[in-house]
N, C-alpha and C positions, 0 to 999 in steps of 0.2 A: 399324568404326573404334574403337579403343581413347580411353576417355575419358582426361585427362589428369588428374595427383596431384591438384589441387582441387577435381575434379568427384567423382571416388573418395572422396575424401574427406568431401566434402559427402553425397552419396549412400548411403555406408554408415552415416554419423550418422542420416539420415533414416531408413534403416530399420532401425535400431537402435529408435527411437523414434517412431515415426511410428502405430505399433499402438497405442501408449496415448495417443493424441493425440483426446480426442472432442469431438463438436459438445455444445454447452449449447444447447437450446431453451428459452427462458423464457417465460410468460404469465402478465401482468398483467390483474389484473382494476380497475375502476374505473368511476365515472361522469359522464358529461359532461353539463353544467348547459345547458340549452335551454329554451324560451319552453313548452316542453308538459311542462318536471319533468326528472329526472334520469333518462337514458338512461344502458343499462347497454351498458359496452362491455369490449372485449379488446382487448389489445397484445401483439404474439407479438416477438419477436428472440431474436437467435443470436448465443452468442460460442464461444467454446473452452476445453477445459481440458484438465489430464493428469491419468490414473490413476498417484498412489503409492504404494497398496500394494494386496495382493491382497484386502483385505477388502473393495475395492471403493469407498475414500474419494480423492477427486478435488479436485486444485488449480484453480480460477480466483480470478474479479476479485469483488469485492465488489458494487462496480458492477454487473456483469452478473446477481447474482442477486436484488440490492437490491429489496422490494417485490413480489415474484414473487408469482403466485396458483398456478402448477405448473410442475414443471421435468420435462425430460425429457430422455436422455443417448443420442445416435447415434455405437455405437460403430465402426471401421473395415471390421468385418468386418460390419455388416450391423445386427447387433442395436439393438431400439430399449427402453431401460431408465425406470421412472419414478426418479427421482430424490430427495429428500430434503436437508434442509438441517441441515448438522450446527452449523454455527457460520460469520459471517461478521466481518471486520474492518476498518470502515471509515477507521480511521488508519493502515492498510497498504495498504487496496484490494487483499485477499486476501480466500476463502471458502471451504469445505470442502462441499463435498456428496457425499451419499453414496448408491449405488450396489449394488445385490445380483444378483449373476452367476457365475458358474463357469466358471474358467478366463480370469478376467482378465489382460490384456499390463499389466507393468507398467513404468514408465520409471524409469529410475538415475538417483537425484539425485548430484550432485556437489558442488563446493565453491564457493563463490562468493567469497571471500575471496581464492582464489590467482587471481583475473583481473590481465589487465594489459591495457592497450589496443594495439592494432594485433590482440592473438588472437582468431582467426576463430571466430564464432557463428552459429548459423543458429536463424531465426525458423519455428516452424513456427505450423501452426492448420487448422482441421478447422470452418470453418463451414457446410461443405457436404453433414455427415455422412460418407454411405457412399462416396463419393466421394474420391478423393486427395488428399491432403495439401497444404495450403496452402506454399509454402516460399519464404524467402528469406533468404540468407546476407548476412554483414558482415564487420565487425570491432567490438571494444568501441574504441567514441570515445574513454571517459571512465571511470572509477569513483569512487566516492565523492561521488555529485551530489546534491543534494535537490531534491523535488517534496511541493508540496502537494498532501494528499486533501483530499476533496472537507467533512471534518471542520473543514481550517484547520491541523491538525497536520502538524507537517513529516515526511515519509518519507525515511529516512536511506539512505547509499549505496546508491542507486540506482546501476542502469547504464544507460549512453547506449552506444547503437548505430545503426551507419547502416542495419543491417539493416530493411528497410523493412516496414511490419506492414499487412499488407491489410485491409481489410472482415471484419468476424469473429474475426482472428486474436485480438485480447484475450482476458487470460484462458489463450491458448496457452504452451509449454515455450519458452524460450528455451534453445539445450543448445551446447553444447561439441564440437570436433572427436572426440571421441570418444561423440558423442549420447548424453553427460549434463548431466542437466538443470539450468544453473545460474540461471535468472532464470525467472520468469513474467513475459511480456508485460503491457503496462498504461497505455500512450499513447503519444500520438503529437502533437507541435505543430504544428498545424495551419500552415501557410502557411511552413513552416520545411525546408527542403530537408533529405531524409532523417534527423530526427531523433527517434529510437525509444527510449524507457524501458521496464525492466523491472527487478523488483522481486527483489532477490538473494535466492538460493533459501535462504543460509544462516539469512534471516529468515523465508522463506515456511514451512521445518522449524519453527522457533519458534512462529512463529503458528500452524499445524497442529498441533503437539500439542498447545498450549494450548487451539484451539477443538475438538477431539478430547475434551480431558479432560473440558472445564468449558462450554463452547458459547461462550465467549467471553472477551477478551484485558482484564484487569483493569489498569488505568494510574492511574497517582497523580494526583492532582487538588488542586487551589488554590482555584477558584470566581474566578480572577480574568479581568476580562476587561480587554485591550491592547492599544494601536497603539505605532505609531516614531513619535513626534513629535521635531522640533526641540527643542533647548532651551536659552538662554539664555543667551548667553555670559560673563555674571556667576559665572549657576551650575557653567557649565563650568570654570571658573579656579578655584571656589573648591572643586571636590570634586576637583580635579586630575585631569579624564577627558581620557580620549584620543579623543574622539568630539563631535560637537555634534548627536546624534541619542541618546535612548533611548528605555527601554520604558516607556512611560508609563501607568499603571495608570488605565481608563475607567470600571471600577464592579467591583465586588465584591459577589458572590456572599452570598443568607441563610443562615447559620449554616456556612457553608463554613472551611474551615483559614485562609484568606486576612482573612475578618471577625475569626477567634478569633485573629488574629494583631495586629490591630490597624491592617490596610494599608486605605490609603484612596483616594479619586480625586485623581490629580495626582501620586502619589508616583512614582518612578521606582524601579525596579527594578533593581538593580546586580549581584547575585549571589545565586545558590541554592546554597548546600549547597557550598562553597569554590569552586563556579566563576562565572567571572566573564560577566555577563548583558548583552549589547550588542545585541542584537535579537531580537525576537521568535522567530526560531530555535532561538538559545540558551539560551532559555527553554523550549522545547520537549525540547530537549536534554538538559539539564538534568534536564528533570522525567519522560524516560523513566529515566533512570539508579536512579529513587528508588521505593521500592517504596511502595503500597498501606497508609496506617496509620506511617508511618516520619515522625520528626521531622526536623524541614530548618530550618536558619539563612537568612534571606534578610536581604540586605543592601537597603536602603530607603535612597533621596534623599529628604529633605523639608524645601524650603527649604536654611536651611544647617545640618540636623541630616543626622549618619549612623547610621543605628538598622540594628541589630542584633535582629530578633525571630523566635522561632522558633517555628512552631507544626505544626501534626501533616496530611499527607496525606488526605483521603479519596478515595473515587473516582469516573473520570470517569463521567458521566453517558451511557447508551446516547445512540444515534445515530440517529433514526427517517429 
């Protein structure tokens, strides 16, 4: 029986890509605290990544490799590789590890900027190593969505897809009717009927050569720390905002750009660097756009002053 145009279609994508799709085995080492001292234990799990390039350097989740005492890579054909950690990034929930073999499959990245929603995706993953391909097709829901890592920093266009992501699959290709690769897989909302994120591959490029060059993604830093609080309908009249919610600055960092700038607890935060600062997102936002060492104007509520002070980046602090 001849398959029909969707299944053809889905099927050649897959095995287009489906060769460099491998299992991540991780083991954690660590010790559990008991009445007789500290017992030495192991934690084994499995997620998924894709080989993309021939030198043997492999996309997954940051997540997945976060803490590892040894990784090891089951490729489709069989082979079982030790692995290596090149650089991970935990305000992308991306990681790079690497790989030494001969005559590596490698998968076609594509573009993640030309999505549109309703175009069909297929989820794949490989948690089961030498074994067949994990798969399941969609459409993109959404693009352009944010999701917080597990840092607090917000991850920008993200894609939503109903493509449903199994056990394992994190970590795996998210690819294109023409099985390239435009997202890497990356959660899944728990109790939320088929709703699937992945991280667009136009930034997984970015983060990858970055953690390729240097072992890690360097981000401008403030030292401040923030919630959304309510505020005060006095104050809201008299700064003329269009919100009764901002970012209200909780403590400030020792010797950070944020101290040398002169920002204190309570101030609101109204703008970084000419854009305008209405929650904590935007402030995220903002302060990727700004490099490492670069001066930035923040606009400051305090009371009924609006200060204008500018001081100098440094950067953010690893992620243990």
């Amino acid at each position: 029986m001849a398959e029909d145009a969707y299944s053809q279609t889905v099927m050649q994508a897959v095995e287009k890509v489906a060769p460099a799709v491998v299992r991540v085995n991780v083991t954690r080492g660590g010790g559990l605290r008991t009445w007789w001292g500290v017992v030495p234990f192991q934690q084994e799990g499995a997620a998924s990544g894709v080989i993309i390039s021939s030198d043997g350097h492999i996309l997954t989740n940051s997540h997945v490799v976060h803490g590892f005492s040894e990784l090891e890579v089951f490729l489709p054909d069989g082979r079982v590789l030790p692995a290596k950690l090149v650089g991970d990034d935990a305000d992308t929930d991306l990681a790079v590890i690497d790989v030494e073999g001969e005559n590596l499959p490698v998968a076609e990245l594509g573009d993640s900027d030309t999505l549109k929603p309703g175009q069909l995706v297929i989820a794949i993953g490989n948690s089961l190593g030498a074994l067949q391909a994990s798969v399941t097709a969609g459409v993109v829901s959404a693009v352009g969505r944010s999701l917080p890592s597990r840092t607090g920093r917000t991850i920008e266009n993200i894609i939503q897809t109903d493509a449903a992501l199994n056990p394992g699959n994190s970590g795996g290709p998210l690819v294109d009717a023409q099985g390239k690769v435009v997202g890497i897989n990356t959660a899944i909302i728990l109790f939320a009927q088929g709703i699937s994120f992945a991280i667009p591959i136009n930034t997984a490029k970015w983060v990858a050569e970055l953690l390729t060059k240097e072992g890690k993604v360097r981000r401008a830093y403030l030292g401040l720390a923030v919630q959304l609080a309510g505020l005060n309908p006095r104050f809201v009249k008299h700064h003329n905002l269009s919100s009764e919610v901002g970012v209200m600055v909780r403590g400030v960092g020792r010797g950070t750009g944020a101290e040398k700038a002169g920002i204190q607890p309570g101030d609101i935060i109204a703008g970084l660097d000419g854009q305008t600062v209405k929650s904590v997102d935007d402030l995220h936002r903002a302060l990727s756009k700004v490099k490492v060492g670069q001066e930035v104007e923040l606009i400051v509520l305090r009371d009924e002053d609006r200060l204008k002070l500018k001081t100098r980046t440094g950067e953010s602090p690893a992620v243990e």
